[in-house]
C-alpha positions as CSV (number, residue, x, y, z in Angstrom):
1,X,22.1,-107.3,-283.7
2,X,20.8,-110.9,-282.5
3,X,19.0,-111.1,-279.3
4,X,16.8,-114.6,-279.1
5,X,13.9,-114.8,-276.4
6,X,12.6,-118.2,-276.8
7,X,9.2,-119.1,-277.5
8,X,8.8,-120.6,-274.0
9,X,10.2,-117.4,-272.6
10,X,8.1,-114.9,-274.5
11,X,5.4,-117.3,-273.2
12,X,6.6,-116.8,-269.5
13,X,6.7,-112.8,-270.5
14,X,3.8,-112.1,-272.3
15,X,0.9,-114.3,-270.5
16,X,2.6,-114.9,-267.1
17,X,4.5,-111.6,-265.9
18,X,2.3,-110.0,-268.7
19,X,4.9,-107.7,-269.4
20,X,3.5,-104.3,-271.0
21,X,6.0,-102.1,-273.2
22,X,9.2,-103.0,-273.6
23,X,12.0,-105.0,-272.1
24,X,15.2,-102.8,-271.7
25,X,18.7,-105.6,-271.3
26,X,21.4,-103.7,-269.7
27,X,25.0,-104.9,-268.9
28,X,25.7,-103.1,-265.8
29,X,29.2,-103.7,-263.8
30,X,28.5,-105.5,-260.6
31,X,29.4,-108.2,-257.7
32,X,33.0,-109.6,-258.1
33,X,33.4,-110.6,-261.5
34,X,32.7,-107.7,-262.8
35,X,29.3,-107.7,-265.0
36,X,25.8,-108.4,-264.6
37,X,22.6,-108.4,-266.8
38,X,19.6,-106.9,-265.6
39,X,16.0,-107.3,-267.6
40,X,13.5,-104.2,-266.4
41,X,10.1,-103.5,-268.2
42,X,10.2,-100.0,-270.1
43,X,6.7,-98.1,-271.4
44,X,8.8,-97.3,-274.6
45,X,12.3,-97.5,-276.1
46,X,15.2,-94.2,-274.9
47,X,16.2,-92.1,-278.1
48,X,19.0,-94.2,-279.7
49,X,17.7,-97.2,-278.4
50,X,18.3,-100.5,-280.8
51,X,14.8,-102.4,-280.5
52,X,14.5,-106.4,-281.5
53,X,11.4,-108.1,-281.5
54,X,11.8,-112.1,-280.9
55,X,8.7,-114.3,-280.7
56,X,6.4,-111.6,-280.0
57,X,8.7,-109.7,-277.3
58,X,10.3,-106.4,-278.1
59,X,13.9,-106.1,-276.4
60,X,15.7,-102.6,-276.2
61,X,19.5,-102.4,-275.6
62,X,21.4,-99.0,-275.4
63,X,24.0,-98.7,-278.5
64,X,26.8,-98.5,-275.8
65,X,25.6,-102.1,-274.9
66,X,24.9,-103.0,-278.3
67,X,28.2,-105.3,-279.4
68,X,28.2,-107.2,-275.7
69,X,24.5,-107.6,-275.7
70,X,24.8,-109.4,-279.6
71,X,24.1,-113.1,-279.4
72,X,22.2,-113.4,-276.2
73,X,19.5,-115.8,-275.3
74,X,16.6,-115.7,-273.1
75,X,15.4,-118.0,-271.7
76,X,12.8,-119.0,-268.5
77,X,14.0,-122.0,-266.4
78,X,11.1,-123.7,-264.4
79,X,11.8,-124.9,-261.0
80,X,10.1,-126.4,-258.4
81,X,9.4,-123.1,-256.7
82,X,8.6,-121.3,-259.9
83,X,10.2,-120.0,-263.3
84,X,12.4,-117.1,-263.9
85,X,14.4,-116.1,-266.6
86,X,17.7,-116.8,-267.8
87,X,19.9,-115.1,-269.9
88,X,22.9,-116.1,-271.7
89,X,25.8,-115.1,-273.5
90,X,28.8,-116.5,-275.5
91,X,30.9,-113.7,-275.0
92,X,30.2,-114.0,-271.2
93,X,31.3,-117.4,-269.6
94,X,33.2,-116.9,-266.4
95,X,31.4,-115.9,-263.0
96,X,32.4,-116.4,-259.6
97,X,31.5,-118.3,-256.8
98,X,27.8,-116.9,-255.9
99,X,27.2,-117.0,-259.8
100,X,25.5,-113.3,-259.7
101,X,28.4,-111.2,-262.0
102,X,30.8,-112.5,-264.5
103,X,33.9,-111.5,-267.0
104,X,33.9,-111.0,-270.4
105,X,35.8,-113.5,-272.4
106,X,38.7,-111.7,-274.3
């Protein structure tokens, strides 16, 4: 399993939201293109957890996720107001108009 958190994002986690535990990635169905990623912070990993550690930062994914969640990047995007995190996927390309959910490529 391949989950990347760049080194400016494990930056952004580690010293700026200073992030304690773990970070659980989820693919949850939502909005109107079906899917959504969500990022929470975790004290420790569920049983049957799959746990990567990239640049410092220890991601969990649940094994039901596992095979969507294989390949994705995150990364932190700074903007003029402020940074926040961004999180990509190959297998995941389409989203609709409000850009908050989006299909799975087939």
């Amino acid at each position: 399993m391949q989950i990347t958190v760049t080194p400016e994002a494990a930056r952004y986690i580690l010293h700026e939201r200073k992030i304690a535990g773990v970070l659980r990635l989820a693919l949850v169905k939502s909005g109107c293109s079906g899917f959504s990623f969500t990022l929470t912070g975790a004290a420790a990993p569920s049983t049957g957890d799959i746990a990567v550690v990239s640049n410092g930062v220890t991601i969990v994914v649940s094994q039901s996720d596992a095979a969507d969640l294989d390949d994705t990047v995150i990364d932190v995007v700074k903007q003029f107001a402020g940074a926040s995190l961004q999180i990509s996927n190959p297998k995941f390309t389409s989203s609709c108009g409000c850009g908050k959910s989006f299909t799975k490529n087939s």
